[in-house]
VOMIPA-737826 format. One record per residue (C-alpha): residue in three letters; chain; x, y, z negated; residue number from 1. Coordinates in steps of 0.5 Angstrom, whole numbers, plus 2048, in hexadecimal, padded with zeros to 3 digits. Layout:
N
res_chain_x_y_z_n
ALA_A_X_Y_Z_NUM
...
# end
This chain:
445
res_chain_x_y_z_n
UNK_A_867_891_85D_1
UNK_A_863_88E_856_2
UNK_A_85E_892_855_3
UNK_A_859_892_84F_4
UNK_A_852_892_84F_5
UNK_A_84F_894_848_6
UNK_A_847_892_84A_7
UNK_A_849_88C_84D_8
UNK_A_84C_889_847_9
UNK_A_846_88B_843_10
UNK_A_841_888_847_11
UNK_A_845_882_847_12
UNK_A_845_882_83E_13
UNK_A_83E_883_83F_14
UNK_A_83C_87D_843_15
UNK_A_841_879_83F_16
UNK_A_83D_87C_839_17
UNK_A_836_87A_83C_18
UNK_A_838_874_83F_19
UNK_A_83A_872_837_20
UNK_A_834_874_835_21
UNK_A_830_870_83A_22
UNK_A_834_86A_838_23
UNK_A_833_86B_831_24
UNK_A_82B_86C_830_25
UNK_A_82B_867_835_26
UNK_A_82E_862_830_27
UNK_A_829_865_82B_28
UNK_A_824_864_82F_29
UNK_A_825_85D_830_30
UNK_A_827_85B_829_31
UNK_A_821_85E_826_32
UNK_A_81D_85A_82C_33
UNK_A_820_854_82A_34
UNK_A_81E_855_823_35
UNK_A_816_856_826_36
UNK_A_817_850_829_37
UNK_A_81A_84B_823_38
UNK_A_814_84F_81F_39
UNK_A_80F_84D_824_40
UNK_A_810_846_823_41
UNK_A_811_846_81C_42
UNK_A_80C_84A_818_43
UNK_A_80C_846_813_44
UNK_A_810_84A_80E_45
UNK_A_816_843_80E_46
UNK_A_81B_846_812_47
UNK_A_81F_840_813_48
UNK_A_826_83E_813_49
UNK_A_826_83A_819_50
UNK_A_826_83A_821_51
UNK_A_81F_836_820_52
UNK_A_81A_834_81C_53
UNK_A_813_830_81B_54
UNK_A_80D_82F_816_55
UNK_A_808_829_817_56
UNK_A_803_826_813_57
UNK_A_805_81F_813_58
UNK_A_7FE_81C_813_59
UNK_A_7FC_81F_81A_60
UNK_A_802_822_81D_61
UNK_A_800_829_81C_62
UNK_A_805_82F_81D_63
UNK_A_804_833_817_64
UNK_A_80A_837_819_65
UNK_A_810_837_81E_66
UNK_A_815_83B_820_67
UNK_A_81A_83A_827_68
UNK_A_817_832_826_69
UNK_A_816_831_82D_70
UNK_A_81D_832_82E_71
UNK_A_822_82C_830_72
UNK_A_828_82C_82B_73
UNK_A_82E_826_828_74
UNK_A_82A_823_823_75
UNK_A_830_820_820_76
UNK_A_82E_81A_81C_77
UNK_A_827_81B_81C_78
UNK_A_827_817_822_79
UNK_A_828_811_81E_80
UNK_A_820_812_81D_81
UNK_A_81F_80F_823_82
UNK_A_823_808_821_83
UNK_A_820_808_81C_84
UNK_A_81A_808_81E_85
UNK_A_81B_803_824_86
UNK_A_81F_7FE_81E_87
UNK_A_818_7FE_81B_88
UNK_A_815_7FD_821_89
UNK_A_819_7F7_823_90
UNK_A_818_7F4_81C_91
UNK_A_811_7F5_81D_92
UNK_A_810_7F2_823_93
UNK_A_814_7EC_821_94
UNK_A_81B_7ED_825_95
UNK_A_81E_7EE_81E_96
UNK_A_81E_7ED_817_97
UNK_A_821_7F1_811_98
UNK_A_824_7EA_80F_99
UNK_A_828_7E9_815_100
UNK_A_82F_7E9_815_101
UNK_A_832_7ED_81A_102
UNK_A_839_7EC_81C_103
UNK_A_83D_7F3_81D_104
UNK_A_83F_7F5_825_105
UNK_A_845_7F9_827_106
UNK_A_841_7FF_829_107
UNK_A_83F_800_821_108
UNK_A_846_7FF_81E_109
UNK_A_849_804_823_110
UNK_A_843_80A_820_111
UNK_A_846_810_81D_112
UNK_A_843_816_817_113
UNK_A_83D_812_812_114
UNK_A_83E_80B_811_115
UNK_A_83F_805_80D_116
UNK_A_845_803_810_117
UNK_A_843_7FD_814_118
UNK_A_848_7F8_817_119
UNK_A_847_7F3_81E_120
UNK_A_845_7EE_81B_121
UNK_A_841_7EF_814_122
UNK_A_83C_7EC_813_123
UNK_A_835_7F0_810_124
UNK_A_82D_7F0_80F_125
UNK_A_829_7F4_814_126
UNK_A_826_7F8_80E_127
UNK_A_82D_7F9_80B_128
UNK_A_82E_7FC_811_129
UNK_A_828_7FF_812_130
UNK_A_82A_802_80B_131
UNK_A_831_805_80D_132
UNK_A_82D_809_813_133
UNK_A_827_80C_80E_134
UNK_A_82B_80E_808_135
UNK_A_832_80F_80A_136
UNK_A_831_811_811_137
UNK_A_836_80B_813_138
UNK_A_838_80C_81B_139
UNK_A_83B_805_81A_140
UNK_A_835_802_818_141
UNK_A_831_806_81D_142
UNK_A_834_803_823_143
UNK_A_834_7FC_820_144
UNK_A_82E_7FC_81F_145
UNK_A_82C_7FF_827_146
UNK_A_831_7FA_82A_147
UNK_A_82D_7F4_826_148
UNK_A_826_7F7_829_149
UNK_A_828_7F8_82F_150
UNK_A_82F_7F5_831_151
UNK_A_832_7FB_832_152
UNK_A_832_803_830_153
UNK_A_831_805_837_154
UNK_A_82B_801_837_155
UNK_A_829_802_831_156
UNK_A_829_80B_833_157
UNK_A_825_809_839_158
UNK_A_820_806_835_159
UNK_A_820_80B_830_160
UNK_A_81F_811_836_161
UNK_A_819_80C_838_162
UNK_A_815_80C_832_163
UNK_A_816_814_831_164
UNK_A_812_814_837_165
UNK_A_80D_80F_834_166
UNK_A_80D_814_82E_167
UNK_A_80C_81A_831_168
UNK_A_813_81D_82F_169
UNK_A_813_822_835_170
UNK_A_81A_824_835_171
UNK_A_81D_81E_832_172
UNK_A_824_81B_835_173
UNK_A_828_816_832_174
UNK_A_82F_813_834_175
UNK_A_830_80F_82E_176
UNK_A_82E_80D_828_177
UNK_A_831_811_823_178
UNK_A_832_818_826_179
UNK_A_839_818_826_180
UNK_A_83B_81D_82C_181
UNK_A_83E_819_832_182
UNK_A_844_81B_831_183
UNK_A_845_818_829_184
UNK_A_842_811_82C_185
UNK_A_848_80B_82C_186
UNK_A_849_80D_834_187
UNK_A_848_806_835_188
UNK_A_840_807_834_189
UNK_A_83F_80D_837_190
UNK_A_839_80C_83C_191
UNK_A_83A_80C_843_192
UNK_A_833_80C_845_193
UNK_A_830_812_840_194
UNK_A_832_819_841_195
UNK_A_833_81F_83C_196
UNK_A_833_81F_835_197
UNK_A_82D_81D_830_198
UNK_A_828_822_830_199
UNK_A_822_823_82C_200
UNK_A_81D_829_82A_201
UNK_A_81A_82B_822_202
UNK_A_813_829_825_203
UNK_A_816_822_828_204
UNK_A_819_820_822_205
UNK_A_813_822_81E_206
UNK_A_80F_81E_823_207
UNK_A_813_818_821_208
UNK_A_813_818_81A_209
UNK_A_80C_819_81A_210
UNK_A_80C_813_81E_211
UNK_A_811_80E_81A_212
UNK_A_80C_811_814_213
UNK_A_806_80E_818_214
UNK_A_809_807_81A_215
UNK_A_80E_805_815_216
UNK_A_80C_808_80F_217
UNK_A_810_804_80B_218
UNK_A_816_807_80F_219
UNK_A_815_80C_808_220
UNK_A_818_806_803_221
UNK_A_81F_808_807_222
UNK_A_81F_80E_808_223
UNK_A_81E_811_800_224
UNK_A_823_80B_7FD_225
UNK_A_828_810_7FA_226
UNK_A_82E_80C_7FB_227
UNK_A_830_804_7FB_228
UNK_A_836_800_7FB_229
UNK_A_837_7FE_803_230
UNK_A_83B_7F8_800_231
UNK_A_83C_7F5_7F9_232
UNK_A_844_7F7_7F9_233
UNK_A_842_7FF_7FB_234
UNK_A_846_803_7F7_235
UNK_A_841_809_7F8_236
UNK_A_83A_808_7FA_237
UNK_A_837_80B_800_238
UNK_A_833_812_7FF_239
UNK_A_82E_814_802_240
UNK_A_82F_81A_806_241
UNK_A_828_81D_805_242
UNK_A_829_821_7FF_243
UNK_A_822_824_7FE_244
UNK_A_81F_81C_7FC_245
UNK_A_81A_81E_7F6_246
UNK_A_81E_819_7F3_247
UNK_A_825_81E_7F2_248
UNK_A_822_822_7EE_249
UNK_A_825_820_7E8_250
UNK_A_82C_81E_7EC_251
UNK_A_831_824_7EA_252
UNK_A_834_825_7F1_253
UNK_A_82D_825_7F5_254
UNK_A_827_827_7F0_255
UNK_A_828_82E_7F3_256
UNK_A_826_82B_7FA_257
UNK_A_820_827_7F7_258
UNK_A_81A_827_7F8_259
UNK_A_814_824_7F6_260
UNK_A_810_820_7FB_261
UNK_A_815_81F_7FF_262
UNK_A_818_818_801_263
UNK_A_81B_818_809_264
UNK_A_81D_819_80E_265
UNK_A_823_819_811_266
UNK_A_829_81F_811_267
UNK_A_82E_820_818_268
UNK_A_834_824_818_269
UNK_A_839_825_81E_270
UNK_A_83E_82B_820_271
UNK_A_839_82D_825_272
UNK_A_833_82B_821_273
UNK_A_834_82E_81C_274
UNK_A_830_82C_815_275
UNK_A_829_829_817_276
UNK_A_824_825_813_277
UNK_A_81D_823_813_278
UNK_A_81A_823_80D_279
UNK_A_813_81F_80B_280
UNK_A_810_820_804_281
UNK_A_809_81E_801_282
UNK_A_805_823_7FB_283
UNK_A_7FE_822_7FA_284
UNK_A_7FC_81D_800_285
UNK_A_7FF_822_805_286
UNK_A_806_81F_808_287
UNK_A_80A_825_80D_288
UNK_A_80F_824_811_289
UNK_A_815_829_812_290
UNK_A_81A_82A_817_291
UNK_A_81F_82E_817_292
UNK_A_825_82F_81C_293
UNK_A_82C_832_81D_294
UNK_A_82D_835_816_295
UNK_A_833_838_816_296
UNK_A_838_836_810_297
UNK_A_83C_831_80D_298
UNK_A_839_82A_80D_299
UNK_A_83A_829_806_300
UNK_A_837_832_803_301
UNK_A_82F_82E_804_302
UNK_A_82C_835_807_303
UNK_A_829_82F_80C_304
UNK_A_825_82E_806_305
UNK_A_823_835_803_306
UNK_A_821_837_80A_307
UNK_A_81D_830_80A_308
UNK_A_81B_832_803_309
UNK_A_817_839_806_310
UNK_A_813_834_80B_311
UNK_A_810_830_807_312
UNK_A_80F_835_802_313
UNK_A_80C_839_807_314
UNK_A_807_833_80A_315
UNK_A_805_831_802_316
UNK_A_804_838_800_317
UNK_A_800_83B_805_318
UNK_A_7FB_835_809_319
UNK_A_7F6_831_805_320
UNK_A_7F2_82A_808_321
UNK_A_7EC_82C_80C_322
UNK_A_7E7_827_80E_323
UNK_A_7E3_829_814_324
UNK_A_7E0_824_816_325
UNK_A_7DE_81D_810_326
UNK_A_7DE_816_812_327
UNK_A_7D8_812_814_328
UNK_A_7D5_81A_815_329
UNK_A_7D1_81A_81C_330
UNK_A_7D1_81E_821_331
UNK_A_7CC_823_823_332
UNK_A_7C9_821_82A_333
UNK_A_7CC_81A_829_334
UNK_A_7CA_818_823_335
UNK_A_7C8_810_828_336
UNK_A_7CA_80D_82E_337
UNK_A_7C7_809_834_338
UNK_A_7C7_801_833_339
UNK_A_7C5_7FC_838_340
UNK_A_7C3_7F6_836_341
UNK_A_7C3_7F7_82F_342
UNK_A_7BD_7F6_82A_343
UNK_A_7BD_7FF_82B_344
UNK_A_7BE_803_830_345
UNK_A_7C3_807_82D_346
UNK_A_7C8_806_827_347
UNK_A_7C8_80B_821_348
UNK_A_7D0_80E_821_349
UNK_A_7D5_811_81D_350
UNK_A_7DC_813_81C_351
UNK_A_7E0_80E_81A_352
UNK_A_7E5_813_816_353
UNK_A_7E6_81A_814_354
UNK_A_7E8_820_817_355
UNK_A_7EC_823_812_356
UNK_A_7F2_828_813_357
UNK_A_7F7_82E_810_358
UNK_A_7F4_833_810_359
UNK_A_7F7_83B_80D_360
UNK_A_7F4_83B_806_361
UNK_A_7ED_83E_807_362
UNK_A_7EE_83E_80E_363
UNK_A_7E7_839_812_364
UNK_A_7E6_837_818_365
UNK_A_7E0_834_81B_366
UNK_A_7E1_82E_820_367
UNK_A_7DC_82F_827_368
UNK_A_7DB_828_82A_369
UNK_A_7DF_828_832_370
UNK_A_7DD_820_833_371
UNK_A_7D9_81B_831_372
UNK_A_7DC_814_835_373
UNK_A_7D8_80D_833_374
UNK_A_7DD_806_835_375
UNK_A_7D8_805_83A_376
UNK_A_7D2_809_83D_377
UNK_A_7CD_805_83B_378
UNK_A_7D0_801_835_379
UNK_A_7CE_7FA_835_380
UNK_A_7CC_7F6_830_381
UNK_A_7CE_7F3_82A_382
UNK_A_7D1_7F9_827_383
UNK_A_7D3_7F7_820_384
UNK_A_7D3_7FC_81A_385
UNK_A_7DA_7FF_81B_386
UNK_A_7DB_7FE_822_387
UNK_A_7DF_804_825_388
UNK_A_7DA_806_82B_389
UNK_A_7DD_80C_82E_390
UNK_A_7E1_813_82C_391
UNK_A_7DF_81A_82A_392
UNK_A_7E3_820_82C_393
UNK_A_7E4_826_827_394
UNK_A_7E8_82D_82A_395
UNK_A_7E9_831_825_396
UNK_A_7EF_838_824_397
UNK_A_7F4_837_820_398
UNK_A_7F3_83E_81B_399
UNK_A_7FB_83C_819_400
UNK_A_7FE_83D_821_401
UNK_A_7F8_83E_825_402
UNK_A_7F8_838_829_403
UNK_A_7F2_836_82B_404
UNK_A_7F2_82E_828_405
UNK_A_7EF_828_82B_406
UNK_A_7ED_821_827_407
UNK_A_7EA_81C_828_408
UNK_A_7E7_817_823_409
UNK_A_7E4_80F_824_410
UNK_A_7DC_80F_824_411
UNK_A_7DA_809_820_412
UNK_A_7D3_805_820_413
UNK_A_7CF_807_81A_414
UNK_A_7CA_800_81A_415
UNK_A_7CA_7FA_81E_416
UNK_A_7C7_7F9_825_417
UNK_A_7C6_7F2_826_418
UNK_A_7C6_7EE_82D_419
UNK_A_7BD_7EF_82E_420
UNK_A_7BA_7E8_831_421
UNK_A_7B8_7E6_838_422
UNK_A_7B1_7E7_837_423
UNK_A_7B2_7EE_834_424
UNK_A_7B8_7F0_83A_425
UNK_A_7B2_7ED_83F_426
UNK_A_7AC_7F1_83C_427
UNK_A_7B1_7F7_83D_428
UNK_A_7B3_7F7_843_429
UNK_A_7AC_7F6_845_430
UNK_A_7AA_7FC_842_431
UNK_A_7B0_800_846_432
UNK_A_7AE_7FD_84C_433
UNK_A_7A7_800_84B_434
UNK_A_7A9_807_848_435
UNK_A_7AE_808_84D_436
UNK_A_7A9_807_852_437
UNK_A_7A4_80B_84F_438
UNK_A_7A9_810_850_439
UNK_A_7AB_810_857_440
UNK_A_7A4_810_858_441
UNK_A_7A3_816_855_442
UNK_A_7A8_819_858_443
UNK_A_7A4_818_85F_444
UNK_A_7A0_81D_85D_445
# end
């Protein structure tokens, strides 16, 4: 026989009802923390479309702001900034010269998404090839050029993780030279001996391009080249995918995206990617290096560059050059160091270069001294005007992140010392001997 229990099935709706309950302010809750925490670490007012993002001054490799940067994502073709870094090392150091002709391998013909459409056989410059990588983003080109470094890609991404390593990049994984995903590699060339997928976060991309900016400045006549014929007979010439170059600004499909200083870097876009770019730009002796990562859109809308655009605006307008400690300045306490045999015991130092930094607009700091290292202790003579004789070690706090900052700057003779006479050393260490015994004498007692 059924029977009918009228409080128990209300005591059932209720819980029901509290169980809803519970499940939605739970939702509220973590909607809320997870706006708290986005908000945490981006006080900046920005509010950036994109997964992850980074500031730096390029002079220094300061972070001015950063948000999600430690973080490893595809970059897409914003790995080709390690090629091209390690191609000009090459020409550099003499393994290749931009003159060289290059014959066209399989491995580069097979390539698929941007390209010059090269064939097996072809016959290019190394700077022509060099060209189709930093303006037109070319996979074909890119892939030619790491085969002609290092005699395959595979070999080639090996070196790539190598010098990430040496550069600081933390997070940084390679697996070939474009960024292409495995799996839109020709099946052939896939690397056996490197896993996963190419990785690398904002801050790692920043670190390389602050480095490709120190070591190869010349790197910026490619990379701001609007478009150029990548063979006579080319109908249409190849475009530069980096819409923000300040030379855009009067080009009606790209003016709106311009922005005045800007002359490199490299822009990447992949499904998985999403839209990347690391941007560089130069006002008034500042030069700032942006990165943005994982913009959603289509490939072709330029939000990458908009998002870009309020990183830089932000960085020129809200830091200022800050000088905190000048060049050839001395350091209190440390204003001279020891010398033997030299005409002087000591040898006045100063520093060799200026300490200056980016700093919020009417913000200061003042540097405290943590280390004052000489090459040796003492110093031997000759020491020549100019002459680095050690080092010196500022720590300040940055007012932007409140990072605790280290620095350290050359220390350099400030007059000559030269080698003393063999009668002045005799005469010297005669005088020593008899102090120091003087002394333990007096110690006796």
């Amino acid at each position: 026989m059924n029977r009918f229990y009228p409080h128990a099935s209300y005591s059932a709706a209720r819980s029901q009802r509290f169980v809803a309950l519970f499940l939605l302010m739970s939702l509220i809750v973590a909607m809320f923390g997870a706006k708290a925490a986005n908000a945490a670490t981006d006080n900046s007012g920005l509010s950036l479309n994109a997964k992850s993002a980074i500031l730096m001054d390029a002079e220094t490799g300061q972070i001015l702001y950063q948000n999600n940067a430690d973080t490893a994502l595809p970059p897409a073709s914003m790995t080709k900034m390690m090629t091209e870094y390690l191609v000009f090392k090459a020409v550099q150091d003499g393994k290749l010269s931009w003159d060289q002709t290059v014959t066209v391998q399989e491995n580069a013909s097979l390539q698929i998404g941007s390209r010059v459409f090269l064939a097996e056989g072809d016959k290019h410059t190394v700077e022509d090839l060099y060209k189709a990588m930093a303006v037109g983003s070319a996979n074909d080109a890119t892939v030619q050029l790491a085969e002609t470094v290092a005699g395959s890609e595979e070999a080639f991404a090996k070196l790539m993780n190598e010098t990430a390593k040496q550069l600081g990049m933390t997070t940084a994984h390679f697996i070939n030279s474009t960024g292409l995903d495995r799996a839109d590699m020709p099946e052939k060339y896939r690397p056996t001996s490197i896993d996963g997928e190419t990785v690398m976060s904002a801050k790692d991309a920043a670190i390389l391009a602050y480095h490709i900016l120190k070591d190869y400045p010349e790197f910026l006549n490619y990379s701001k080249i609007q478009s150029f014929k990548f063979r006579p007979t080319d109908k249409a010439p190849v475009v530069n995918w980096d819409w923000m170059l300040e030379s855009n600004k009067n080009v009606t499909n790209f003016k709106k995206f311009a922005y005045d200083g800007v002359d490199g870097l490299k822009t990447g876009h992949t499904s998985n990617a999403g839209n990347c770019f690391t941007g560089t730009a130069l006002r008034n002796g500042t030069r700032l290096i942006a990165v943005v990562m994982g913009v959603p859109g289509d490939s072709n809308d330029g939000k990458r560059f908009l998002e870009t655009a309020k990183l830089f605006d932000y960085g020129f307008s809200n830091f200022e050059k800050k000088t905190l400690v000048d060049a050839k300045a001395t350091v209190p306490g440390y204003e001279t160091l020891k010398v033997k045999k030299g005409a002087h015991k000591k040898v006045a130092v100063v520093t060799a270069s200026d300490l200056t930094v980016l700093l919020p607009k009417g913000k200061t700091v003042n540097p405290t001294v943590a280390e004052v290292k000489p090459l040796s202790d003492p110093l031997v003579a000759p020491i020549k005007q100019g002459d680095k004789v050690g080092t010196v070690t500022y720590t300040y706090k940055d007012p932007a992140t409140q990072a605790d900052k280290t620095v350290t700057l050359d220390l350099i003779a400030s007059e000559d010392d030269k080698k003393a006479g063999w009668f002045k050393l005799l005469l010297r260490s005669i005088g020593e001997f008899f102090s120091g015994l003087f002394k333990g004498i007096v110690n006796l007692f």
